[in-house]
Structures are given as structure tokens and as C-alpha cells.
DRENDO-1510 file (C-alpha; in Angstrom, 1 decimal, always signed):
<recs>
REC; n; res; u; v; w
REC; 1; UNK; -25.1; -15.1; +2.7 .
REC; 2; UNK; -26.0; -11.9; +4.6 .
REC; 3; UNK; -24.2; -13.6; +7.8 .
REC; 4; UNK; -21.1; -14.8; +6.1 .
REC; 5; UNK; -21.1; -11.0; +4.5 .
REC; 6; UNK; -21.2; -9.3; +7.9 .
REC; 7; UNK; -18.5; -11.4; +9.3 .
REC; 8; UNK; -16.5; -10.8; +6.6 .
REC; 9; UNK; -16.8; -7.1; +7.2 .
REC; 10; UNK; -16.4; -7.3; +10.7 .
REC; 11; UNK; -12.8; -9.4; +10.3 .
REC; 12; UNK; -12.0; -6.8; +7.3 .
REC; 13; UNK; -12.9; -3.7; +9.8 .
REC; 14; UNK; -10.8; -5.8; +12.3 .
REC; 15; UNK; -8.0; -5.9; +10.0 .
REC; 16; UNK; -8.2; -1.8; +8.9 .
REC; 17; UNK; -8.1; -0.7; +12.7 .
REC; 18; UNK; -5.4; -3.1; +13.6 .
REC; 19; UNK; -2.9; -2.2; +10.6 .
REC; 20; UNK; -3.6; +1.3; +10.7 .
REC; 21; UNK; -2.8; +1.2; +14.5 .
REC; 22; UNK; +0.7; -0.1; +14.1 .
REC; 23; UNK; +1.1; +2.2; +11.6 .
REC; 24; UNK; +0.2; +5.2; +14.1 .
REC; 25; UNK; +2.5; +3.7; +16.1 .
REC; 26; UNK; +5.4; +3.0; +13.5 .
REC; 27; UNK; +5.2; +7.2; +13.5 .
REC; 28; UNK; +5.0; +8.3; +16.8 .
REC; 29; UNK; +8.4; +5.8; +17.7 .
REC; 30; UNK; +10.1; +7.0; +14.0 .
REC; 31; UNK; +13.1; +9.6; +15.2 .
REC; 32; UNK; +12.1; +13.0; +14.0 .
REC; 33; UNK; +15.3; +14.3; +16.8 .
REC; 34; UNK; +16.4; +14.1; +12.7 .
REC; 35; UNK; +14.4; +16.5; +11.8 .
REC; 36; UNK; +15.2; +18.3; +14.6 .
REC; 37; UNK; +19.0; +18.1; +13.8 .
REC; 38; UNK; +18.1; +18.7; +10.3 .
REC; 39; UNK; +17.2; +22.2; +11.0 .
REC; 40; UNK; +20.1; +23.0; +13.4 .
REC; 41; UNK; +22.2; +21.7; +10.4 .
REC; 42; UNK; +20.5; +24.4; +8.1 .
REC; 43; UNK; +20.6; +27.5; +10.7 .
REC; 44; UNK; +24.8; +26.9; +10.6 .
REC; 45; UNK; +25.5; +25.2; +6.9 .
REC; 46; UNK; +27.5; +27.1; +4.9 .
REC; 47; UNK; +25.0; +28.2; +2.1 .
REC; 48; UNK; +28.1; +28.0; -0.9 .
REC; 49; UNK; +28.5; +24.3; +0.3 .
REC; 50; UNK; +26.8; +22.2; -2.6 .
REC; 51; UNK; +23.8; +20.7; -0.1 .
REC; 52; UNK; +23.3; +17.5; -1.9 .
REC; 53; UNK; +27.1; +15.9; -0.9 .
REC; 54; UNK; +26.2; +17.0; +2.7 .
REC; 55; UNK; +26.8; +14.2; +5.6 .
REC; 56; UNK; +23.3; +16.3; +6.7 .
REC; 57; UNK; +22.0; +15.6; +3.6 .
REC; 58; UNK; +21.7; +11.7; +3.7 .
REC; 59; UNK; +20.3; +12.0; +6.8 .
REC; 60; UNK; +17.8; +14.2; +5.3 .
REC; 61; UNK; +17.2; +12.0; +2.5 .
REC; 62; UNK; +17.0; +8.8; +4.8 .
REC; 63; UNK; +14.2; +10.9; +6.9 .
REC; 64; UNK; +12.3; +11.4; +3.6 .
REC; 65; UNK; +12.7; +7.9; +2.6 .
REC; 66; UNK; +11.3; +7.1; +6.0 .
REC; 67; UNK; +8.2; +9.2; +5.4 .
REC; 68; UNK; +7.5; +7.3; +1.9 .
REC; 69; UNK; +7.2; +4.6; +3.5 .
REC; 70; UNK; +5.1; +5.8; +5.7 .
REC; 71; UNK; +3.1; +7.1; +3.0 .
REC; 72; UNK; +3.0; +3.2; +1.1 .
REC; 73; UNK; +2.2; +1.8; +4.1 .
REC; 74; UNK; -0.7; +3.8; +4.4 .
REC; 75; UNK; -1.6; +3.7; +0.9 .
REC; 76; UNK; -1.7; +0.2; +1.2 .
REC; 77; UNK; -4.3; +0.1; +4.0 .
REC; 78; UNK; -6.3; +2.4; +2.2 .
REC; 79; UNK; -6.4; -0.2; -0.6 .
REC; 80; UNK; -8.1; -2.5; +2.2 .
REC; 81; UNK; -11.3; -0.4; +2.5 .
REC; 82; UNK; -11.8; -1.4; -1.1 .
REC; 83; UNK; -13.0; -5.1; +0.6 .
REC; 84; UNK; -15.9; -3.3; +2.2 .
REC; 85; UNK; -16.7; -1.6; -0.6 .
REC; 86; UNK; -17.0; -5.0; -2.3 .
REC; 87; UNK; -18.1; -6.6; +0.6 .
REC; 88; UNK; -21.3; -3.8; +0.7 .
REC; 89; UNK; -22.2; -4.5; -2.7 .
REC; 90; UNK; -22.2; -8.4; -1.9 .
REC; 91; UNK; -24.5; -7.3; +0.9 .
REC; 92; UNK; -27.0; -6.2; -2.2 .
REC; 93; UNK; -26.9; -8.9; -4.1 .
REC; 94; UNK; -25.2; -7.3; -7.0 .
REC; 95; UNK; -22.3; -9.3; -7.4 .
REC; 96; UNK; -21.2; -8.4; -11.1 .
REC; 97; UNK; -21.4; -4.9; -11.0 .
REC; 98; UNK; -18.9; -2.4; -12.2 .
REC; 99; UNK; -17.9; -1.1; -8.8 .
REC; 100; UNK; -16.9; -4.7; -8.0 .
REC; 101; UNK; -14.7; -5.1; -11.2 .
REC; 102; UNK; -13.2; -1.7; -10.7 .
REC; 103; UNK; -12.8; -2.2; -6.6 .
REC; 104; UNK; -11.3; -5.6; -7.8 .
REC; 105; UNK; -9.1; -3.6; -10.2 .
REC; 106; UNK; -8.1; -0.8; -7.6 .
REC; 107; UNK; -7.1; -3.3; -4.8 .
REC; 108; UNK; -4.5; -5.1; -7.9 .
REC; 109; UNK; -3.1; -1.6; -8.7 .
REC; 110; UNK; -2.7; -0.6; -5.7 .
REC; 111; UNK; -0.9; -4.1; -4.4 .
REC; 112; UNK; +1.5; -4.4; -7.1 .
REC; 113; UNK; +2.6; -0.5; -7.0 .
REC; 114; UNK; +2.6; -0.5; -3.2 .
REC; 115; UNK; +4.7; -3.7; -3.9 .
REC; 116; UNK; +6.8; -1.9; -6.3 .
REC; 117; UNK; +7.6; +1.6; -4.5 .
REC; 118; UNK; +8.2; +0.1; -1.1 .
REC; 119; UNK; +11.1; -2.0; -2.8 .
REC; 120; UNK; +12.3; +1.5; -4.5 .
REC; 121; UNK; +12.5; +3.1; -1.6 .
REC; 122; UNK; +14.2; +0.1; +0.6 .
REC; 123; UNK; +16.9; +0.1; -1.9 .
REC; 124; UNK; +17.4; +3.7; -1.4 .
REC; 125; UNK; +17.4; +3.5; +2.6 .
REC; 126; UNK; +19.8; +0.6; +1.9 .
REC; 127; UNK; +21.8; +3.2; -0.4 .
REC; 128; UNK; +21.6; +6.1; +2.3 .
REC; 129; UNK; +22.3; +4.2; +5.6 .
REC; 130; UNK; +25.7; +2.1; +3.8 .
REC; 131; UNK; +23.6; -1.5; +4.6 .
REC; 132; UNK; +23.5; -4.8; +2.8 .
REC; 133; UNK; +20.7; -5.1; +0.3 .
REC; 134; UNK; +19.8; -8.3; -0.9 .
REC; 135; UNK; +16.6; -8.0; -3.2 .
REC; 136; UNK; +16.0; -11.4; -2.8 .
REC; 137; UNK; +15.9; -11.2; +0.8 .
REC; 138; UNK; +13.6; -8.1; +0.5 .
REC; 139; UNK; +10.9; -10.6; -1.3 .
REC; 140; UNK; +11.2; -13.4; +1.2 .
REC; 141; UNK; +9.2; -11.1; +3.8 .
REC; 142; UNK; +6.2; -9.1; +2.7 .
REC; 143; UNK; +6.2; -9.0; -1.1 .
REC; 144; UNK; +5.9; -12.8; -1.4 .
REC; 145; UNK; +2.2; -12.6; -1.7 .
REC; 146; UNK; +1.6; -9.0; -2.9 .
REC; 147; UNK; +2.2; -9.2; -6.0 .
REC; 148; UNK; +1.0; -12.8; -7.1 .
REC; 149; UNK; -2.0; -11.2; -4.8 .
REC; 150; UNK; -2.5; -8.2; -7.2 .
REC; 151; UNK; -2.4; -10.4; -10.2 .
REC; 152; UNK; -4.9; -12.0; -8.8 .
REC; 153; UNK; -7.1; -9.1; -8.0 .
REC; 154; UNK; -6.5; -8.5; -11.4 .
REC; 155; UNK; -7.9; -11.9; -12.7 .
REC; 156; UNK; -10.5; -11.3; -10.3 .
REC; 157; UNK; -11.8; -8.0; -12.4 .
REC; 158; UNK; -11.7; -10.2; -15.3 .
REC; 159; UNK; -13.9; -13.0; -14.4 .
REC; 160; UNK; -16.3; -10.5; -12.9 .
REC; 161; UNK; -16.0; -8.6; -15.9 .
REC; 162; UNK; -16.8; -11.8; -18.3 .
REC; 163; UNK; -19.6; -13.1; -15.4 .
REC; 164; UNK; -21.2; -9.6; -16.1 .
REC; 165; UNK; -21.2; -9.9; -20.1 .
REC; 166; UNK; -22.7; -13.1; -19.9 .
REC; 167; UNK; -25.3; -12.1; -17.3 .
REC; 168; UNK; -26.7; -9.2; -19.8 .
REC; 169; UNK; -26.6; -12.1; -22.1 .
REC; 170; UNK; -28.8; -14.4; -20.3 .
REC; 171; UNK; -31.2; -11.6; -19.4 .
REC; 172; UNK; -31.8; -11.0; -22.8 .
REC; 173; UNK; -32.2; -14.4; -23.7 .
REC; 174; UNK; -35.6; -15.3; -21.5 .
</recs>
């Protein structure tokens, strides 16, 4: 089991480097000229000009948007380094423990609100840039599997949890 274990971790390593390098580079090819236009904006508004109907404004709002995602992208790979947590406890031979129900737990949470919030704040870029939305279009790509995936996590906790129970209930049994 120690083999299939460290192979396991290896792949899930794999996967953390990989997804956190696109990410990196998600950033460094995002525009921040916005930014930059952002504060030129705010060194010649007019300060009695409500801010918030600004054509500046949206573009503001669209870089901030831009950043969430960033930030749930991130959050979700962070999520990931919950499988080598697991994985390590595997490793031990404590398979029922309450670090694996609550990693189990963790990774569901954080799938389904990832899930939720990146679909928020797609709606709102779709809102601030004047583009088609189509929310069922929006769950053809990633979100297929997230949130059945999540559930699943969350079934996962479960069965561990109940595996556990009856574990302390066939050690106090012999």
C-alpha cells in the first residue's frame, strides 16, 4: 500500500505544481495597464462626480472581479494539498481518523463554494464587460464535476465517519 501511497502523492504533488503554475501565469499575462489607467483616472476625476456610475468605475470593478478569481482559483488549489494530508495519514495506516473525515470534509466545502463564488463572480464580469451569460453554458465547462465532486467529498466524511464508530466498536468487542 506504501507504493500505491507514494505514487499517489507524487501524481497529487504533480498536480499542485502544475495548477499553481498556470495560475502564476494566468497573473503575470492578466492586464494591470488597468490599474494603471485606474489611477490616472483618479489623479483627474472630478471628486463631486458620484464614482460608482463612472465608465472608470466598471473597469475598476471588472479588475477586482478579475482578482477574485484569482483568489478562487487559488483557493481551490489550496483545497488540493488536503489529498496529501490524507494521503500522509494513509501512509500511517490510520485510515479512519478524524483528520481524514475533516480533510474529506474541507476538500467538499471548499469544491462546492469555489464552485459557487467562481459562478458569482462570472455573472458579474458578464454584467461589467456587456457579454452574453448563459449559466448553463458556464456549467458545461468546469463546474460539471465540482460540485457532484464535493458532495462526494462530503459522503466521503460520512462513511469514514461511520467506519470510525464501528471500528471503536469492534475494538471494544474482543
Amino acid at each position: 500500500m506504501k507504493d500505491k501511497t507514494t505514487i499517489l502523492t507524487i501524481i497529487t504533488y504533480g498536480i499542485l505544481l502544475s495548477s499553481a503554475s498556470i495560475l502564476l501565469n494566468d497573473i503575470r499575462e492578466f492586464d494591470f495597464q488597468q490599474f494603471q489607467e485606474f489611477q490616472n483616472w483618479s489623479k483627474t476625476a472630478n471628486k463631486n462626480e458620484p464614482w460608482f456610475i463612472s465608465l472608470n468605475a466598471l473597469k475598476w470593478s471588472y479588475y477586482i472581479v478579475s482578482a477574485g478569481l484569482f483568489f478562487w482559483r487559488a483557493y481551490l488549489i489550496y483545497g488540493f494539498t488536503y489529498f496529501i494530508s490524507i494521503l500522509k495519514e494513509i501512509e500511517k495506516d490510520i485510515y479512519f481518523s478524524d483528520k481524514n473525515i475533516n480533510y474529506f470534509k474541507k476538500i467538499g466545502n471548499i469544491f462546492i463554494v469555489y464552485t459557487i463564488n467562481v459562478l458569482v463572480l462570472r455573472f458579474l464580469l458578464a454584467a461589467i464587460s456587456g457579454s452574453d451569460f448563459n449559466v448553463f453554458h458556464q456549467f458545461r465547462e468546469e463546474f460539471t464535476l465540482l460540485i457532484p465532486c464535493g458532495l462526494a467529498f462530503y459522503l466521503l466524511a460520512e462513511i469514514f465517519k461511520r467506519a470510525k464508530e464501528t471500528e471503536q466498536e469492534n475494538d471494544l468487542t474482543i
